[in-house]
C-alpha positions as a printed NumPy array, in Angstrom:
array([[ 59.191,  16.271,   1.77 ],
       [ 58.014,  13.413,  -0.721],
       [ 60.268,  11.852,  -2.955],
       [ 60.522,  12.317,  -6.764],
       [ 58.38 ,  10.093,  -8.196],
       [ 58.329,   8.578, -12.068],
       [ 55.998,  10.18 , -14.034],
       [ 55.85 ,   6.69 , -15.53 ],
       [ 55.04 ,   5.084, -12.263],
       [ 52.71 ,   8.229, -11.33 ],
       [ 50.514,   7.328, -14.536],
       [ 50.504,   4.254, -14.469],
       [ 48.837,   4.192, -10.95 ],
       [ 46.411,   6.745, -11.506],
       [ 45.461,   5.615, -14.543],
       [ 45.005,   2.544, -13.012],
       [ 42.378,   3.634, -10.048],
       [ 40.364,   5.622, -12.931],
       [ 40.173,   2.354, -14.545],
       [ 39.51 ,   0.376, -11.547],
       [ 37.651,   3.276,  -9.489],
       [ 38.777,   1.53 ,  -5.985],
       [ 41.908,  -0.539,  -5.602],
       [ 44.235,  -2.106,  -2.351],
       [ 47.924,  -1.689,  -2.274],
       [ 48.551,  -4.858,  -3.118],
       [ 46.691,  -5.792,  -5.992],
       [ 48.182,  -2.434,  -7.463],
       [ 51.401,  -4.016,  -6.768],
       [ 50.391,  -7.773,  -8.142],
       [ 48.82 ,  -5.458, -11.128],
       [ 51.483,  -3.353, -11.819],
       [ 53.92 ,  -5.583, -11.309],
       [ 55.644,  -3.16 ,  -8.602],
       [ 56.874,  -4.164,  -5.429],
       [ 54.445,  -3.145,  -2.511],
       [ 56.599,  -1.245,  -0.857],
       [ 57.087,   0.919,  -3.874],
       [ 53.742,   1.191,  -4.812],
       [ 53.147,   2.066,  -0.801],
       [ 55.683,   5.078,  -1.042],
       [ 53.914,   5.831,  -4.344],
       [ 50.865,   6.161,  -2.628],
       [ 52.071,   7.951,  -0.076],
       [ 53.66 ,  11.077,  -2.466],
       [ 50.132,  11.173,  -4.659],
       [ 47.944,  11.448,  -1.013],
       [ 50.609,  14.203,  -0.073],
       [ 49.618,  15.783,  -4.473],
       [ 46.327,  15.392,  -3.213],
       [ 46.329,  13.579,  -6.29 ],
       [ 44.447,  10.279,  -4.563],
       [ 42.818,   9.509,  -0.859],
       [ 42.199,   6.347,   1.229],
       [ 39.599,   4.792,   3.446],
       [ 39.809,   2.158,   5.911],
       [ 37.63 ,  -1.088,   5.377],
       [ 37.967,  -3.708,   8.343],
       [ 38.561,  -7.57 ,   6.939],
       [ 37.921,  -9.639,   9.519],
       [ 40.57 , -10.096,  12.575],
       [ 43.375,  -8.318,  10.774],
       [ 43.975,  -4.618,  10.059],
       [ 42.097,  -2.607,   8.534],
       [ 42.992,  -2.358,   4.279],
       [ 43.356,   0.754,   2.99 ],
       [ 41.584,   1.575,  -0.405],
       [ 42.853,   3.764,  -2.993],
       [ 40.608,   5.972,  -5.485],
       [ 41.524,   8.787,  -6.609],
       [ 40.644,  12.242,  -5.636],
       [ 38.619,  15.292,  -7.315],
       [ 42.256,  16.605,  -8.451],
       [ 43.231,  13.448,  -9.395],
       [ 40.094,  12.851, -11.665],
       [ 41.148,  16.275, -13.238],
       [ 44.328,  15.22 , -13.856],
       [ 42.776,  13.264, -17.135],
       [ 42.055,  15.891, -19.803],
       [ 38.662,  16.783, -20.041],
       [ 37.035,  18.889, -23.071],
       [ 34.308,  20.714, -21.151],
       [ 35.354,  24.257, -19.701],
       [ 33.825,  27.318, -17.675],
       [ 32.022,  29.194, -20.581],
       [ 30.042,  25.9  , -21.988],
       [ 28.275,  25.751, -18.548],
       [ 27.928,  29.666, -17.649],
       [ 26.025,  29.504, -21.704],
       [ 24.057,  26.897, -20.593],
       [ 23.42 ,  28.59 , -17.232],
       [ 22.545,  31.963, -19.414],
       [ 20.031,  29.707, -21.935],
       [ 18.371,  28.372, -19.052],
       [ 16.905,  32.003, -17.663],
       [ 16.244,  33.277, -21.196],
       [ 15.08 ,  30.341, -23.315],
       [ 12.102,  28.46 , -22.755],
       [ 12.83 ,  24.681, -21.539],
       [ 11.613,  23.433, -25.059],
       [ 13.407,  25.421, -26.877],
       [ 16.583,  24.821, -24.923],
       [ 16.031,  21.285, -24.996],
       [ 15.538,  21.334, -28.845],
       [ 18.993,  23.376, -29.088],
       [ 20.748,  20.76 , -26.953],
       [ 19.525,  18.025, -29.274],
       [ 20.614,  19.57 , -32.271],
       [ 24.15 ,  20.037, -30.832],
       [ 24.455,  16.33 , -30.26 ],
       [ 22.683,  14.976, -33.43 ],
       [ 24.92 ,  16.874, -35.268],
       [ 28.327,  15.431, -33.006],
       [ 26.481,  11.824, -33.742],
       [ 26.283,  12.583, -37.364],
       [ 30.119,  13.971, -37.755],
       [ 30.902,  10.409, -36.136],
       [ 28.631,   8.362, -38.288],
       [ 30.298,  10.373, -41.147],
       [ 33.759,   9.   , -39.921],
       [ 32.466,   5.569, -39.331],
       [ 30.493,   4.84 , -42.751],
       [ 29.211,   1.424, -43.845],
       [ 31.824,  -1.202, -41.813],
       [ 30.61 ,  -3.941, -40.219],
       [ 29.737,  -3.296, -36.144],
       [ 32.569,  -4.418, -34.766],
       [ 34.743,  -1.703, -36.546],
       [ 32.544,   0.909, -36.439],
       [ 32.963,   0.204, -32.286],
       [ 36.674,   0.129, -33.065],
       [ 36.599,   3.648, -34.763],
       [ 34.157,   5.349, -32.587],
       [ 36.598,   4.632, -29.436],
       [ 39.143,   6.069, -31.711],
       [ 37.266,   9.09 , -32.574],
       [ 36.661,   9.449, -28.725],
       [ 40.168,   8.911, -27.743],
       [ 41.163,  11.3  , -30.263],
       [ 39.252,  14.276, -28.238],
       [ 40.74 ,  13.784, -24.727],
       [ 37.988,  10.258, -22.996],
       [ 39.649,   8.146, -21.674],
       [ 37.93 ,   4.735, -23.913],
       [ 38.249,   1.339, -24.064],
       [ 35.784,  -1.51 , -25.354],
       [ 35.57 ,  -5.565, -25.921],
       [ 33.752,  -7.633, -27.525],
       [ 31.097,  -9.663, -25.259],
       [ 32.55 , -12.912, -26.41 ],
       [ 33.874, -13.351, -23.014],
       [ 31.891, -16.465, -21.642],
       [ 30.735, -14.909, -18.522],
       [ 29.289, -11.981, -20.372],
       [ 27.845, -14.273, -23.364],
       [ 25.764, -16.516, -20.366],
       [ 23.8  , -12.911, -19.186],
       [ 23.418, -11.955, -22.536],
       [ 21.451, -15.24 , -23.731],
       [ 19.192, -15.514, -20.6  ],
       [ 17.885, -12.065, -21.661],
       [ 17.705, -13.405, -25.025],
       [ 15.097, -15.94 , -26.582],
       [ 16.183, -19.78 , -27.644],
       [ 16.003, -19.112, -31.375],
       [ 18.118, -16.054, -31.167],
       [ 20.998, -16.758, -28.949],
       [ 23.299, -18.032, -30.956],
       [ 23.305, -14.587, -32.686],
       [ 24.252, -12.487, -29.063],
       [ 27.498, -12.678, -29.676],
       [ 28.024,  -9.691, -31.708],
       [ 27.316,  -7.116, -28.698],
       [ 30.184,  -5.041, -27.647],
       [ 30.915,  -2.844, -24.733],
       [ 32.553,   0.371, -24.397],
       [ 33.597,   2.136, -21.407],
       [ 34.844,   5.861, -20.323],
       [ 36.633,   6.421, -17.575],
       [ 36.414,  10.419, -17.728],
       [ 33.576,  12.616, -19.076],
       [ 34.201,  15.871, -21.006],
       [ 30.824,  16.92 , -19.679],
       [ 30.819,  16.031, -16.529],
       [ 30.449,  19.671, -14.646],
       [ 27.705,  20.516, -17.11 ],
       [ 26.028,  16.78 , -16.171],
       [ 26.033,  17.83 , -13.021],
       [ 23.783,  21.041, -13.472],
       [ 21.703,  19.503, -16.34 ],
       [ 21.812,  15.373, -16.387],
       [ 19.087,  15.564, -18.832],
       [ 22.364,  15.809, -21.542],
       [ 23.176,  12.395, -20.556],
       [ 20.682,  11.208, -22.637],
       [ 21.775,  12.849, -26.016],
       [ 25.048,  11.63 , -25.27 ],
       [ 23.276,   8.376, -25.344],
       [ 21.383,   9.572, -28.75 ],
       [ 25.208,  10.359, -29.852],
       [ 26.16 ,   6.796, -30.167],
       [ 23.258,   5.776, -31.465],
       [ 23.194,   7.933, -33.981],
       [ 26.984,   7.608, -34.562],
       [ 26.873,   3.459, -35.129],
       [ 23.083,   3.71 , -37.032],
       [ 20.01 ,   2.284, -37.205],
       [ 20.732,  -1.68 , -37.486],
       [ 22.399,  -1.566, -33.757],
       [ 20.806,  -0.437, -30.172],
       [ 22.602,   1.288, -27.489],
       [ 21.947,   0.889, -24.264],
       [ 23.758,   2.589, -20.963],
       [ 25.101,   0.352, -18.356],
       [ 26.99 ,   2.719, -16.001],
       [ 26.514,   6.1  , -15.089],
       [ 28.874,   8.601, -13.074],
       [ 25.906,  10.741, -12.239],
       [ 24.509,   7.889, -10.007],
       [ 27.687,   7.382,  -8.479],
       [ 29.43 ,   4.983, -11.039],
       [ 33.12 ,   5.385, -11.483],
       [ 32.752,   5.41 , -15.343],
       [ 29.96 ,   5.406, -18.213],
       [ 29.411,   2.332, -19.806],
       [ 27.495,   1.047, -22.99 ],
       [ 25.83 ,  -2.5  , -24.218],
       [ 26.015,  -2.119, -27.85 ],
       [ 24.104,  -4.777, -29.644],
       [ 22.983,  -5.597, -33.389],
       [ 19.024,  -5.097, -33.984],
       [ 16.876,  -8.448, -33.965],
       [ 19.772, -10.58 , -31.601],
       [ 17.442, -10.042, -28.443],
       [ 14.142, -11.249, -28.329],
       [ 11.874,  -8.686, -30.173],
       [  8.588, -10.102, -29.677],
       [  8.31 ,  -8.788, -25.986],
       [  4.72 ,  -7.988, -24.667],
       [  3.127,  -4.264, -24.613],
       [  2.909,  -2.176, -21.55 ],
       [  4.122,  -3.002, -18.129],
       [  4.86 ,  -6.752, -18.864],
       [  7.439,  -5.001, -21.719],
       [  8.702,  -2.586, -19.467],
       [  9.326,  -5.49 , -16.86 ],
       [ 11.185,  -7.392, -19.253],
       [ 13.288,  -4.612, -20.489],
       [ 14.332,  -3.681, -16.663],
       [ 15.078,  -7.642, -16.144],
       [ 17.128,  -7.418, -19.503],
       [ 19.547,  -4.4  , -18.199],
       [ 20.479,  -5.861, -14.845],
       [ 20.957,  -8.922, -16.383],
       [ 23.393,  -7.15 , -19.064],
       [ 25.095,  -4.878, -15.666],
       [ 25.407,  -7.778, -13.675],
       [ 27.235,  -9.817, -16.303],
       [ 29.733,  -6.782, -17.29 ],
       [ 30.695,  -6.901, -13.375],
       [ 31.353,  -9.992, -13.381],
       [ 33.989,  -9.663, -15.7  ],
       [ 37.742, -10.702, -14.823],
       [ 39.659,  -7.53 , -13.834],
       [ 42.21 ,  -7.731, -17.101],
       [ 38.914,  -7.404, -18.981],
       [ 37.257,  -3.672, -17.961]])
């Protein structure tokens, strides 16, 4: 029989491994500020809720460490806006609209989501437009959060994908990150809406800033993430063709490779 356990606690740890996506017993303890062997019998009554799992990764001479993430139930345990009919419609579009057509009416159902937000956010400067759109988001269930890409170790990836005369101006670029999609069964069955959920922010924050997606559950991500960036702070003057596609490529990883290396406190 497992023991009662805080709903406080019980949050607190889940919401932490959504965040996190992997995470030992211990640093959820040095985290969380919980004792280990709390956060051990912790662990123990969400595997027995089915609620998280474990796997065993070998560390040299010692015992194997068990790693904490949480399960398919657990992931559900977040509220999530999509439900049954919005995919079995989608399903019933596919066979009786033709792709075009359906793709059209998918657009249109996310340009006008992107122009309700733009709506909300008006004329503010970037960074509160970012503050309002995680808001809005928060608002209908995601699970949000964003920062500014002040942080040095950020701000270094940023300006090697950015030219010497424009540098100094990287620093307004923010990131925001979900944790839980309301879309994700219907991503599953048609990814393609990925991208309008991309065309959703861009079209929520307007035309003087670029999105760009960093993370992706569909490829096996724990969470979505997005470089958001003021027009004209990266180089512009990039070459045609494959030379621009190159660069653009180089100028991604370099922006996914300096999110990661954020401090933990940070994401």
């Amino acid at each position: 029989m497992t023991s009662p356990l805080q709903p406080s606690t019980k949050d607190d740890i889940l919401r932490y491994l959504l965040r996190k996506g992997q995470s030992s017993a211990q640093d959820l303890s040095d985290d969380l500020g919980i004792s280990p062997q709390a956060i051990r019998r912790h662990l123990k009554d969400l595997e027995a809720e089915t609620l998280i799992v474990h796997q065993s990764v070998s560390s040299g001479m010692g015992r194997p460490q068990h790693l904490y993430q949480l399960s398919k139930t657990g992931r559900s345990y977040f509220p999530e806006a999509y439900d049954r009919f919005a995919l079995d419609l989608l399903d019933t579009l596919t066979a009786t609209v033709p792709p075009d057509q359906l793709q059209g009416i998918l657009r249109q159902q996310w340009r006008r989501k992107g122009l309700y937000y733009h709506e909300s956010l008006g004329h503010l400067p970037l960074s509160q437009r970012v503050k309002r759109l995680v808001e809005l988001r928060r608002s209908e269930g995601y699970m949000t959060d964003w920062h500014s890409t002040r942080n040095p170790s950020l701000q270094e990836g940023l300006e090697d994908a950015a030219s010497s005369e424009n540098a100094g101006k990287a620093e307004e670029a923010f990131v925001v990150t979900e944790y839980n999609c309301a879309i994700a069964n219907v991503a599953e069955s048609f990814p393609a809406i990925c991208d309008y959920e991309l065309e959703l922010f861009s079209t929520a924050l307007g035309q003087d800033c670029r999105v760009e997606r960093t993370h992706w559950m569909i490829e096996g991500e724990h969470r979505c993430g997005y470089l958001i960036q003021q027009r004209g702070e990266v180089n512009s003057t990039m070459g045609s063709g494959s030379g621009q596609a190159d660069s653009l490529d180089a100028e991604q990883t370099t922006a996914e490779e300096a999110i990661d290396s954020l401090p933990p406190e940070s994401l």
